[in-house]
BADO-339541 format. One record per residue: x, y, z of N, C-alpha, C in turn; residue in one letter. Coordinates in nm, 2 decimals. Layout:
N
<site <X, Y, Z>, <X, Y, Z>, <X, Y, Z>, "A">;
...
***
This chain:
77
<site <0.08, -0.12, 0.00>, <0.00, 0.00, 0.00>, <0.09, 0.12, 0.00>, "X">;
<site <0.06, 0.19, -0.08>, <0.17, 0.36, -0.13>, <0.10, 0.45, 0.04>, "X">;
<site <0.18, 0.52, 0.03>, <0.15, 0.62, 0.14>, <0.22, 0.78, 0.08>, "X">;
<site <0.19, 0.86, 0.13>, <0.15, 1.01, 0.04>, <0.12, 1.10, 0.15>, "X">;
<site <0.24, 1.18, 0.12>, <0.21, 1.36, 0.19>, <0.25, 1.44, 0.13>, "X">;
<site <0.19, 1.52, 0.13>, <0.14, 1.63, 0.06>, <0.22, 1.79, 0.14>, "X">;
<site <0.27, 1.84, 0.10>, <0.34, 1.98, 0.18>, <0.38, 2.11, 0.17>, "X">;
<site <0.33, 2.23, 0.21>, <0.31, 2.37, 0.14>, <0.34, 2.47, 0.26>, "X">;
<site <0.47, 2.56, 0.25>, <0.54, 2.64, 0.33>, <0.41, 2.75, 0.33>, "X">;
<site <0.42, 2.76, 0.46>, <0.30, 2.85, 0.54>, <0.36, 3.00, 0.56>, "X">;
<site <0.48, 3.00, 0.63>, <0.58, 3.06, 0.64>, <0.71, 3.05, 0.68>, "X">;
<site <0.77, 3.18, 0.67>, <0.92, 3.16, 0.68>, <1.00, 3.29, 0.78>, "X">;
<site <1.07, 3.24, 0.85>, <1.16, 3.35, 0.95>, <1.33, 3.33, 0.94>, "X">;
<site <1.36, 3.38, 0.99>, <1.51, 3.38, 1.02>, <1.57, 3.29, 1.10>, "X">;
<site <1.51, 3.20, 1.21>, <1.50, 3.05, 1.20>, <1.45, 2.97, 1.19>, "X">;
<site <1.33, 2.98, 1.18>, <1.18, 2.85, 1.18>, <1.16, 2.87, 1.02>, "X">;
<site <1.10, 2.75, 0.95>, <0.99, 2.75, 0.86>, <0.88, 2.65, 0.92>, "X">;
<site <0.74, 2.72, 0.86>, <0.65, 2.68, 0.91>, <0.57, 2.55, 0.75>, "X">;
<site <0.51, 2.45, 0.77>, <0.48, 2.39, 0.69>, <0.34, 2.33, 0.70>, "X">;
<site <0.22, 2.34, 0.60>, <0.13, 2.29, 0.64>, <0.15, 2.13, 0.53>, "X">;
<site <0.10, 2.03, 0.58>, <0.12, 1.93, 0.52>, <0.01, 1.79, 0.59>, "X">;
<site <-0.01, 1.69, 0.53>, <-0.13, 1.59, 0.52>, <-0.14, 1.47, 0.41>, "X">;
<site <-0.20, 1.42, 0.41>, <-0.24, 1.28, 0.29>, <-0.32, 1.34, 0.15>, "X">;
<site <-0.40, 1.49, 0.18>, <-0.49, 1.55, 0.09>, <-0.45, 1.68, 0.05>, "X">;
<site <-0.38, 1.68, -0.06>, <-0.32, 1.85, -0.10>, <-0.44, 1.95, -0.09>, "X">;
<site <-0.55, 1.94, -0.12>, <-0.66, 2.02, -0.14>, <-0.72, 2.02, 0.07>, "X">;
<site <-0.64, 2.00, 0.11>, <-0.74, 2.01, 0.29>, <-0.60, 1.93, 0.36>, "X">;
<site <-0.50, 2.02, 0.38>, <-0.41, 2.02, 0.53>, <-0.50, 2.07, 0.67>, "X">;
<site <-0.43, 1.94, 0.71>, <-0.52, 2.00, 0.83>, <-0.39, 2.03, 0.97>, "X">;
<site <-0.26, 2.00, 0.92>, <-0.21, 1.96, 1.02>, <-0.04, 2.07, 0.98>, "X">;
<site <-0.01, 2.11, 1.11>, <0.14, 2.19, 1.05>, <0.28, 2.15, 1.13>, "X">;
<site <0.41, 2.14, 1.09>, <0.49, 2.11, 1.13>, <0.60, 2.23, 1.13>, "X">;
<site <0.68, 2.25, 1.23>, <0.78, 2.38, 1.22>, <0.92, 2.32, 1.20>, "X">;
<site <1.03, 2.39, 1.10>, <1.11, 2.31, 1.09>, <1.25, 2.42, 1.18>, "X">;
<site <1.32, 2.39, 1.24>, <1.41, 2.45, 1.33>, <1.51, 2.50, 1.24>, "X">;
<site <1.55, 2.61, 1.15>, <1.66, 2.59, 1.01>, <1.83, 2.57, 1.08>, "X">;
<site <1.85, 2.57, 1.21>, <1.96, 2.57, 1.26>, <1.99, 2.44, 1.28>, "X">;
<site <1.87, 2.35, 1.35>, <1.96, 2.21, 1.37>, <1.90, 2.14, 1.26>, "X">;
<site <1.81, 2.19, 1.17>, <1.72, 2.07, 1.08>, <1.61, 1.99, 1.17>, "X">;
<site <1.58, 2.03, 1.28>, <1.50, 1.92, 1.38>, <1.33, 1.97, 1.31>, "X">;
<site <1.24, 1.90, 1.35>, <1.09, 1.95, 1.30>, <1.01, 1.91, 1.45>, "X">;
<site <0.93, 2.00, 1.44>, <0.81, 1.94, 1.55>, <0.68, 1.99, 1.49>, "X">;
<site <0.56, 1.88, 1.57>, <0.39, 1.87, 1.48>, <0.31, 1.95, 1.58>, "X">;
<site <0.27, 2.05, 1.54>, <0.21, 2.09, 1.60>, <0.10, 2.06, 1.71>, "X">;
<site <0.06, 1.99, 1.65>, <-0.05, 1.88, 1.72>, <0.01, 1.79, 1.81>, "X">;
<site <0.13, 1.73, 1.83>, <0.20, 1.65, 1.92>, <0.18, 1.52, 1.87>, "X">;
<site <0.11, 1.52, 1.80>, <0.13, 1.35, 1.72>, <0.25, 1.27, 1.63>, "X">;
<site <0.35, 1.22, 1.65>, <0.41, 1.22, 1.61>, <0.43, 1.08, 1.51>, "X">;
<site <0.40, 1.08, 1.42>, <0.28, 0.94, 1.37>, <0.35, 0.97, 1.23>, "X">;
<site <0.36, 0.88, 1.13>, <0.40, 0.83, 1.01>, <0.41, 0.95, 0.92>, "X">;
<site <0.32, 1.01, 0.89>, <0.26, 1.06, 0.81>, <0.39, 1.22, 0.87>, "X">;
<site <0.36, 1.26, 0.99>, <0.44, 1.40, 1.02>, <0.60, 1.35, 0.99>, "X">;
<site <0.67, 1.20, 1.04>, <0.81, 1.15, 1.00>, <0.80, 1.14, 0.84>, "X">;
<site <0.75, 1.12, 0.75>, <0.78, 1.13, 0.62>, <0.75, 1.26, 0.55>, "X">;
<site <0.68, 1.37, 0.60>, <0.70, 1.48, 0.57>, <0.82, 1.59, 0.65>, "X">;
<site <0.89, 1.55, 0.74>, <0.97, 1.59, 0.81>, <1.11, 1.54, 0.75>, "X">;
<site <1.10, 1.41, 0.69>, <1.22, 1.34, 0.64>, <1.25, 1.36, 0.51>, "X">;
<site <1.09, 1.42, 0.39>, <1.16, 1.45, 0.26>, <1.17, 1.63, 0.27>, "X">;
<site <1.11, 1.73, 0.39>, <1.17, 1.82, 0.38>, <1.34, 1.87, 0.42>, "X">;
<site <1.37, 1.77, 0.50>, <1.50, 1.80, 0.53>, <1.57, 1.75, 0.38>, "X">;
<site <1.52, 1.59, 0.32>, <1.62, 1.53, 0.20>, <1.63, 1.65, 0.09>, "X">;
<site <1.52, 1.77, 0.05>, <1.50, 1.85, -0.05>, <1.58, 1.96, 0.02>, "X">;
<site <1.60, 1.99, 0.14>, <1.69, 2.15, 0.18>, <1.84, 2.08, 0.14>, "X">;
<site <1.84, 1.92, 0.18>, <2.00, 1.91, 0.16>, <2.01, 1.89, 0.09>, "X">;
<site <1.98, 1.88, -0.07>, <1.97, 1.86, -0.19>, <1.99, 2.02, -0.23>, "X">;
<site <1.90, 2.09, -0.20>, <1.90, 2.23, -0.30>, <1.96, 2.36, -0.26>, "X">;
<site <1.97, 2.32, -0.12>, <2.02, 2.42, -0.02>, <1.92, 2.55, 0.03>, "X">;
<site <1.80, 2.52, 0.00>, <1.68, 2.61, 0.02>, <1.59, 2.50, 0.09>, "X">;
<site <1.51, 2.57, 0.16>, <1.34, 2.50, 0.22>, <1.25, 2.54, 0.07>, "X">;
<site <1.19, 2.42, 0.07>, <1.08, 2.43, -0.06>, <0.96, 2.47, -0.02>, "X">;
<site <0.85, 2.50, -0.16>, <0.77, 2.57, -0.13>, <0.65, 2.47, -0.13>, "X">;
<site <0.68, 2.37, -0.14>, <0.60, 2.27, -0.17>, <0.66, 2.13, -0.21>, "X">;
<site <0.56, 2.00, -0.17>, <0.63, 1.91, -0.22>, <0.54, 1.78, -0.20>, "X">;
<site <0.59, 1.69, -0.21>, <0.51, 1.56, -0.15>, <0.64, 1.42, -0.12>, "X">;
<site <0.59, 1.32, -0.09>, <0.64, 1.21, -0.05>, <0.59, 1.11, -0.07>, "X">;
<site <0.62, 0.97, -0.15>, <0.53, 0.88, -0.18>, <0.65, 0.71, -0.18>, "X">;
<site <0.61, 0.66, -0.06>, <0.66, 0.51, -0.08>, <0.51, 0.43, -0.05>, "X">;
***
């Protein structure tokens, strides 16, 4: 069974970026903050469940790839 998240920069500061992200591009319901100093993420919501680790794991693999936070994105194994 594929699994899928979906991920779109809410905002951005001078250390945090903010990310809304979910299973449904058209209805995030859920956001994650990403720390730009250590690369660390946390869910807003405190659940820390499949779906926030695979959106957590391909936005760090795309910053260390491009050298930027994206504005969007998704994850699919």
């Amino acid at each position: 069974m594929a699994a899928i998240v979906y991920f779109r920069k809410v905002s951005e500061t001078e250390e945090r970026v903010e990310y809304a992200f979910g299973a449904d591009p058209d209805d995030f319901v859920r956001r994650l903050t990403m720390d730009k100093a250590s690369c660390t993420s946390t869910v807003q919501d405190a659940r820390v469940d499949h779906t926030f680790l695979k959106a957590s794991r391909k936005l760090n693999a795309l910053h260390a790839e491009r050298g930027t936070w994206p504005e969007r994105g998704m994850s699919v194994s």
